[in-house]
NUDOFI-577081 format. One record per atom (N, C-alpha, C): residue number from 1; residue in three letters; atom name; x, y, z. Coordinates in Angstrom, 3 decimals, padded with zeros to 6 digits. Atoms other than C-alpha are relative to their C-alpha. Layout:
<NUM, Ala, CA, <X, Y, Z>>;
...
//
This chain:
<1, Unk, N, <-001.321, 000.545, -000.280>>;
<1, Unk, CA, <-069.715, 040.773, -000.332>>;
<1, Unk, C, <000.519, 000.567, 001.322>>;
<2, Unk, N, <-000.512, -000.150, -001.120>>;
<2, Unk, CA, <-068.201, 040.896, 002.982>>;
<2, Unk, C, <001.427, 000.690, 000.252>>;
<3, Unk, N, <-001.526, -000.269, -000.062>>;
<3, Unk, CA, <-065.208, 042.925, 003.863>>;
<3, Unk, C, <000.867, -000.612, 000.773>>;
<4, Unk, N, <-000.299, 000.387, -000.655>>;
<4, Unk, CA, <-062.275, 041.933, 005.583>>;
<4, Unk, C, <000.174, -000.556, 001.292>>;
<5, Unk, N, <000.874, -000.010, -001.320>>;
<5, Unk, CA, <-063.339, 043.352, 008.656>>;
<5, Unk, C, <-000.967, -000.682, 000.571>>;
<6, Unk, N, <001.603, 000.878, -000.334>>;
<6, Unk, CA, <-066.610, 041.661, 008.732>>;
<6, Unk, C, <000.634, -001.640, 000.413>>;
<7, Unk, N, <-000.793, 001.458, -000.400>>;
<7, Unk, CA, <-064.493, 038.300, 008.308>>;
<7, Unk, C, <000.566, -000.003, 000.494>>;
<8, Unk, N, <-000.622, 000.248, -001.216>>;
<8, Unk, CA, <-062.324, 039.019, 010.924>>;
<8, Unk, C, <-001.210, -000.474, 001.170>>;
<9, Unk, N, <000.820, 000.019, -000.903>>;
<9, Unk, CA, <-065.017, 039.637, 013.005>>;
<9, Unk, C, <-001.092, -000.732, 000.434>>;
<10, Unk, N, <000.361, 001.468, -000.384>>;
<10, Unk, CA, <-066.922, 036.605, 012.596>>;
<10, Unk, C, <000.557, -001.069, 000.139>>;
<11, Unk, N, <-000.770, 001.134, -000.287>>;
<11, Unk, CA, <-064.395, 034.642, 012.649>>;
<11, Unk, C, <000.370, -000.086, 001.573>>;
<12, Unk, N, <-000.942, -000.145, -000.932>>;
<12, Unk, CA, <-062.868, 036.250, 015.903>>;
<12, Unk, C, <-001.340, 000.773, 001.204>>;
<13, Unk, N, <000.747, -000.707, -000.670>>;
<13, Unk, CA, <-065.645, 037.603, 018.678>>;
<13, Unk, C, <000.118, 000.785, 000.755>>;
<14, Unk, N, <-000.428, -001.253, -001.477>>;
<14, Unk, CA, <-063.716, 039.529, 021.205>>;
<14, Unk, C, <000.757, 001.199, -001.283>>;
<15, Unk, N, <-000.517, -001.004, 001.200>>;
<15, Unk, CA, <-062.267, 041.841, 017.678>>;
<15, Unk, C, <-001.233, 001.610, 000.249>>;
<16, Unk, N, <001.156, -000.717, 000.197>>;
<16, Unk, CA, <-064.342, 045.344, 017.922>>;
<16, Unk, C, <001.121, 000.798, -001.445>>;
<17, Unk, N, <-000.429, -000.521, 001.058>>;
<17, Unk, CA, <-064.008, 047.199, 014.818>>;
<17, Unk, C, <-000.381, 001.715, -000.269>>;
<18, Unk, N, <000.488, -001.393, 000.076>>;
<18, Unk, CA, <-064.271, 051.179, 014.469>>;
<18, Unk, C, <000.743, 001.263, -001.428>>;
<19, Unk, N, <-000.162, -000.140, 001.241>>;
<19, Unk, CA, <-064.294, 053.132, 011.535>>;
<19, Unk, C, <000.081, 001.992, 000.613>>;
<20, Unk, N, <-000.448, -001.435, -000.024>>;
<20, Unk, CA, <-062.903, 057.275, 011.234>>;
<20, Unk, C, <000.257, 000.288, 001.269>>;
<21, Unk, N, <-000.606, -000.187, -000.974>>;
<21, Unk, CA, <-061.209, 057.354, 014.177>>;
<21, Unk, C, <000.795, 001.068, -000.126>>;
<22, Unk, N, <-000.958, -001.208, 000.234>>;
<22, Unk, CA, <-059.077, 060.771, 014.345>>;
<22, Unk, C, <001.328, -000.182, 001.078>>;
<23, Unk, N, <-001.609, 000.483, -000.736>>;
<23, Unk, CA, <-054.920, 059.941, 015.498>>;
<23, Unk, C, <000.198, 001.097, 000.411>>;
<24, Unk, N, <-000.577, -001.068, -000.592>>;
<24, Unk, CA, <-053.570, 062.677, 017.785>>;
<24, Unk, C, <001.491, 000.221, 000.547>>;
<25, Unk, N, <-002.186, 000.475, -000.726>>;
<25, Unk, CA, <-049.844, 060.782, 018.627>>;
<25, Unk, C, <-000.075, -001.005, -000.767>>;
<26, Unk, N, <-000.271, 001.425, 001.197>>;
<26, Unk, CA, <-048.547, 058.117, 016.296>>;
<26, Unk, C, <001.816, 000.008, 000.601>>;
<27, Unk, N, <-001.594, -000.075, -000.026>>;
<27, Unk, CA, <-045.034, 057.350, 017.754>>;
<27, Unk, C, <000.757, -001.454, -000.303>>;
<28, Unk, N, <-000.944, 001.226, 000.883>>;
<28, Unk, CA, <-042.463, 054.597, 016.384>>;
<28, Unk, C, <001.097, -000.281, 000.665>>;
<29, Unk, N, <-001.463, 000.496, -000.560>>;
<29, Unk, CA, <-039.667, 052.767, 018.369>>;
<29, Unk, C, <000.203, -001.155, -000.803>>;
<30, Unk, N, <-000.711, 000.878, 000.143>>;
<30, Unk, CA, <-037.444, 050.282, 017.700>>;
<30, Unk, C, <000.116, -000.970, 001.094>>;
<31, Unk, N, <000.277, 000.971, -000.841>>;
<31, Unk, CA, <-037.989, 046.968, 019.426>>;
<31, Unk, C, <000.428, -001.396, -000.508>>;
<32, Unk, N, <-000.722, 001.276, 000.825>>;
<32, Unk, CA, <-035.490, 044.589, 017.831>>;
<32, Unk, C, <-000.250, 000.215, -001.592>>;
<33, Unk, N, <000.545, 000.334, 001.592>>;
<33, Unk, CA, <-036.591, 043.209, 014.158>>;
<33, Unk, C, <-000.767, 000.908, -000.333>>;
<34, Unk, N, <001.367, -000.847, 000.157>>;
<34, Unk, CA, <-039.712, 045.263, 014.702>>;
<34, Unk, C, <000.184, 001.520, -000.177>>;
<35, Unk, N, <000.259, -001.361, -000.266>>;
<35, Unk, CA, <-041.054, 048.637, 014.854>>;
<35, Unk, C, <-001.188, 000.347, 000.586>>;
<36, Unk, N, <001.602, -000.060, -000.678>>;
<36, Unk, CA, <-043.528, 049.026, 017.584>>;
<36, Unk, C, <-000.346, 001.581, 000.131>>;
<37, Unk, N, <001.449, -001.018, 000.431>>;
<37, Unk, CA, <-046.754, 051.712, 016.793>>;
<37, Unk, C, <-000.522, 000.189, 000.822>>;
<38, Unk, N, <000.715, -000.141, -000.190>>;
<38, Unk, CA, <-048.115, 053.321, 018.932>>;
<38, Unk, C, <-000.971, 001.485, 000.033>>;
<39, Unk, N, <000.293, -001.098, 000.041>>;
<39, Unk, CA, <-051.020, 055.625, 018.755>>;
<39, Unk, C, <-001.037, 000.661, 000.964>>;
<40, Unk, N, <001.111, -000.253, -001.177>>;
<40, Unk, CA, <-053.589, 057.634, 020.818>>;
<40, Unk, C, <-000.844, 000.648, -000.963>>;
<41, Unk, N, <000.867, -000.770, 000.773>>;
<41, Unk, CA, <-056.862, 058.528, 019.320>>;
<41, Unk, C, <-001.226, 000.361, 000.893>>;
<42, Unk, N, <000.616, -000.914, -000.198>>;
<42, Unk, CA, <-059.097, 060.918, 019.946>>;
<42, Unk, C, <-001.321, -000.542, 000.763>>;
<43, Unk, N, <001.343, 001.060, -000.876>>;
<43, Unk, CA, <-062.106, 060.005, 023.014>>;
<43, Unk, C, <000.630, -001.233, 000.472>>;
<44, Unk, N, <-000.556, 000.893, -000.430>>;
<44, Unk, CA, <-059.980, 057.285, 023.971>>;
<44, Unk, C, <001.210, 000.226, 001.149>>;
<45, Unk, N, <-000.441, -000.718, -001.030>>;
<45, Unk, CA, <-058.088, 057.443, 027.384>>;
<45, Unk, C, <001.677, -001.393, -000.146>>;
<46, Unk, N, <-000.434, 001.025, -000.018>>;
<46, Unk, CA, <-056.121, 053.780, 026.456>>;
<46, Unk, C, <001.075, 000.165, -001.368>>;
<47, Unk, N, <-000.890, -000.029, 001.041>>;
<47, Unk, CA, <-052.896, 053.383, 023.844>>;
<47, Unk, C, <-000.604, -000.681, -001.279>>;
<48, Unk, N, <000.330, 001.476, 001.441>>;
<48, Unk, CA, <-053.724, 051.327, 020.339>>;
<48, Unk, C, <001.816, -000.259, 000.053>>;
<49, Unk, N, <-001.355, 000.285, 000.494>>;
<49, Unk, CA, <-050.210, 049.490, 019.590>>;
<49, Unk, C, <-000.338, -001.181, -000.965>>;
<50, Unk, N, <000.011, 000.746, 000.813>>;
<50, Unk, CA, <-049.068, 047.513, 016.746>>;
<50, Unk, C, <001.356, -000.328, -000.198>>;
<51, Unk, N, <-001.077, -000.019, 000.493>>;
<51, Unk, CA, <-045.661, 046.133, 015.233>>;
<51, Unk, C, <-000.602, -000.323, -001.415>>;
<52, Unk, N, <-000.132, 000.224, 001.139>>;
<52, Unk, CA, <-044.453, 046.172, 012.148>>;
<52, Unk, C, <001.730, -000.246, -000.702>>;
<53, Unk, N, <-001.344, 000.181, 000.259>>;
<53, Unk, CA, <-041.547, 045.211, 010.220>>;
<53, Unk, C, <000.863, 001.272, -000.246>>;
<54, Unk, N, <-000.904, -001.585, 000.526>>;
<54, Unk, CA, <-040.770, 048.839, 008.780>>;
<54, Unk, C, <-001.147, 001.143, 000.527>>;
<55, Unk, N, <000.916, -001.304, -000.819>>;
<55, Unk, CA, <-041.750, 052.104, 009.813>>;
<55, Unk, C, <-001.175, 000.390, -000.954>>;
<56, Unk, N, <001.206, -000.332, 000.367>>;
<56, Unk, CA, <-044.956, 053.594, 008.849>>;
<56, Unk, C, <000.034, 001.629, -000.103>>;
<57, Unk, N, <-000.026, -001.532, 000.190>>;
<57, Unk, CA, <-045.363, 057.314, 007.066>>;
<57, Unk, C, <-001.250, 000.468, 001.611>>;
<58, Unk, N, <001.086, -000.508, -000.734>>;
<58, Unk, CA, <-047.063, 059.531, 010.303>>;
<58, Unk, C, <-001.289, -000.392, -000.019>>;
<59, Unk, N, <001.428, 000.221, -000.261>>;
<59, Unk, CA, <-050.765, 059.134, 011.466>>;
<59, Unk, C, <-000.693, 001.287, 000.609>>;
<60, Unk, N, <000.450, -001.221, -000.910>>;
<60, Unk, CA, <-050.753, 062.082, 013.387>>;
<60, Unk, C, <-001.121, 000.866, -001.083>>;
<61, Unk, N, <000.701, -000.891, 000.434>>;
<61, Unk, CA, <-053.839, 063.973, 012.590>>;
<61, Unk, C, <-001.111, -000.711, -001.580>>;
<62, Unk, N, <000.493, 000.251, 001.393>>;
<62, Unk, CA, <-055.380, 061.578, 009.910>>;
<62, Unk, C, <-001.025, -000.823, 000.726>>;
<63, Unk, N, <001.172, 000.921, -000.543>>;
<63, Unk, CA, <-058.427, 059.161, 010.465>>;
<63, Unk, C, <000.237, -000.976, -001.045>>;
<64, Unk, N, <-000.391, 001.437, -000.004>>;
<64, Unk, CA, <-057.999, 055.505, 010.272>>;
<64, Unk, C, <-001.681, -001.088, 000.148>>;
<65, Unk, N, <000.856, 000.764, -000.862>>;
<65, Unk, CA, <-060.240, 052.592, 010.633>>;
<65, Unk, C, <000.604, -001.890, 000.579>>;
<66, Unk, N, <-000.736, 001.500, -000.845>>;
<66, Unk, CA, <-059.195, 049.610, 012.906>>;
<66, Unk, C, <-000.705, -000.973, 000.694>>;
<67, Unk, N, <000.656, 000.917, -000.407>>;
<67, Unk, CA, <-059.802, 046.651, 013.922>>;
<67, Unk, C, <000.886, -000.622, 001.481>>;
<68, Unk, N, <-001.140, 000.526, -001.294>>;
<68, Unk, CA, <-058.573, 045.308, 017.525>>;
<68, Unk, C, <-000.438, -000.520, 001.012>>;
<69, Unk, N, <000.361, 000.046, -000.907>>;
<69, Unk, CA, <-058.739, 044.370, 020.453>>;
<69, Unk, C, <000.294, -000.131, 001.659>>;
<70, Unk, N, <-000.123, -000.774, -001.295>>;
<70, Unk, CA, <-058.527, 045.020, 024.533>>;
<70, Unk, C, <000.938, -001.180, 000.373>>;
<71, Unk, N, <-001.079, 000.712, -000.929>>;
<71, Unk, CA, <-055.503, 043.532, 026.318>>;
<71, Unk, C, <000.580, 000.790, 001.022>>;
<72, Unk, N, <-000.541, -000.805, -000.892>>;
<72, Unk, CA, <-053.349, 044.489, 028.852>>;
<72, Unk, C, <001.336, -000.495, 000.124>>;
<73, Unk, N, <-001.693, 000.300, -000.168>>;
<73, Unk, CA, <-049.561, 044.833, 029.594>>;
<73, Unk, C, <000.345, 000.051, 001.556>>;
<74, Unk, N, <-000.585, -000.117, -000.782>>;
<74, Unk, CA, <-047.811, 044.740, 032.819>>;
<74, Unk, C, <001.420, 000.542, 000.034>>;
<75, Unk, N, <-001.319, -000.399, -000.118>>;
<75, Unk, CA, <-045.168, 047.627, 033.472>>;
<75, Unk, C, <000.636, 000.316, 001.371>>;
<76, Unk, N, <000.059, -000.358, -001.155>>;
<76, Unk, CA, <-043.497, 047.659, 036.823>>;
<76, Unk, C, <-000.701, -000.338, 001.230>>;
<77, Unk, N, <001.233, 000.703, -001.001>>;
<77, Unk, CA, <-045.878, 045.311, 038.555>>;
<77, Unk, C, <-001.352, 000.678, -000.397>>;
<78, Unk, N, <000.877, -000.546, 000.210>>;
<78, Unk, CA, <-048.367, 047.923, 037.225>>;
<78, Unk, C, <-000.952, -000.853, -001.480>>;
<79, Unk, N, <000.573, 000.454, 000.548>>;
<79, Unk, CA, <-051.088, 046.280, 035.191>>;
<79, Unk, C, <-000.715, 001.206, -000.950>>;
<80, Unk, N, <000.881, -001.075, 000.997>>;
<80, Unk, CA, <-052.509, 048.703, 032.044>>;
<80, Unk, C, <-000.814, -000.675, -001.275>>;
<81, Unk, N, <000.645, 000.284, 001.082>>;
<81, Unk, CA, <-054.872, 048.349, 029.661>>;
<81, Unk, C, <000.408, 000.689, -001.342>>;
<82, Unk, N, <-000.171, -000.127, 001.242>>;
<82, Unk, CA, <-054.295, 048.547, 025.878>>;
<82, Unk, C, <-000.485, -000.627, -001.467>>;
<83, Unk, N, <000.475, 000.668, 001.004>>;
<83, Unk, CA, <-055.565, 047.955, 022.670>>;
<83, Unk, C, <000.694, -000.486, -000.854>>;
<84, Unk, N, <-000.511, 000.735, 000.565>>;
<84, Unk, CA, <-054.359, 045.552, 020.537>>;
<84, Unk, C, <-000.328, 000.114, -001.603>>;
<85, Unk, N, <000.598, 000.282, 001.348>>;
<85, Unk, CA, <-054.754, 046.277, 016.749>>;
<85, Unk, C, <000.863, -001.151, -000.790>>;
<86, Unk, N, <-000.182, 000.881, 000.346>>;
<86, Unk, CA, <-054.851, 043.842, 014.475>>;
<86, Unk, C, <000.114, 000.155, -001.657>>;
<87, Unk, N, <-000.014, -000.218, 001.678>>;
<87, Unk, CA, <-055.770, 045.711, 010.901>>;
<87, Unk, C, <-000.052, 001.558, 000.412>>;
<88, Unk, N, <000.194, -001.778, -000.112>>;
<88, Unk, CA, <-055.442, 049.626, 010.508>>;
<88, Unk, C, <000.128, 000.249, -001.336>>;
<89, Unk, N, <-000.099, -000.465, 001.609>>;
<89, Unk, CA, <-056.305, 051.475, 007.120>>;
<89, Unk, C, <-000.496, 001.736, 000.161>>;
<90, Unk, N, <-000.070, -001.501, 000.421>>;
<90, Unk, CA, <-056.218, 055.224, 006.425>>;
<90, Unk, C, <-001.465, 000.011, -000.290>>;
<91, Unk, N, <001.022, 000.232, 000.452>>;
<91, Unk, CA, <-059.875, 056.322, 005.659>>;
<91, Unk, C, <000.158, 000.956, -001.262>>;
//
């Protein structure tokens, strides 16, 4: 049986999926309706972000596995790269 993941990921081809990832910053604003996520994990030089409707207990220091994928924002005329998750689960 296929997990979710797997069916994202054939469904969707640019999705990479990575499993025990270790969180080192998990921070939470307010962005209207939302609550935009973001975190930095460990070997990674790039943000993960997410919204959500309500806040989320800490991440800091726990391992996750996510599914996402590479976009980029423009702040300031400055162009950055960022990852885009799409599923995140505690391992």
């Amino acid at each position: 049986m296929k997990s979710d993941s797997d069916k994202l990921i054939a469904k969707h081809e640019q999705l990479i999926h990575s499993e025990g990832l270790t969180v080192y910053s998990h921070t939470q604003r307010d962005d209207g309706e939302w609550i935009q996520h973001s975190l930095m994990i460990d070997g990674y030089n790039v943000p993960f972000k997410f919204k959500r409707k309500a806040r989320y207990r800490t991440l800091t220091g726990t391992k996750v596995n996510m599914t996402y994928y590479v976009d980029s924002m423009i702040v300031a005329g400055l162009e950055f790269e960022i990852m885009k998750v799409v599923r995140i689960k505690r391992c």
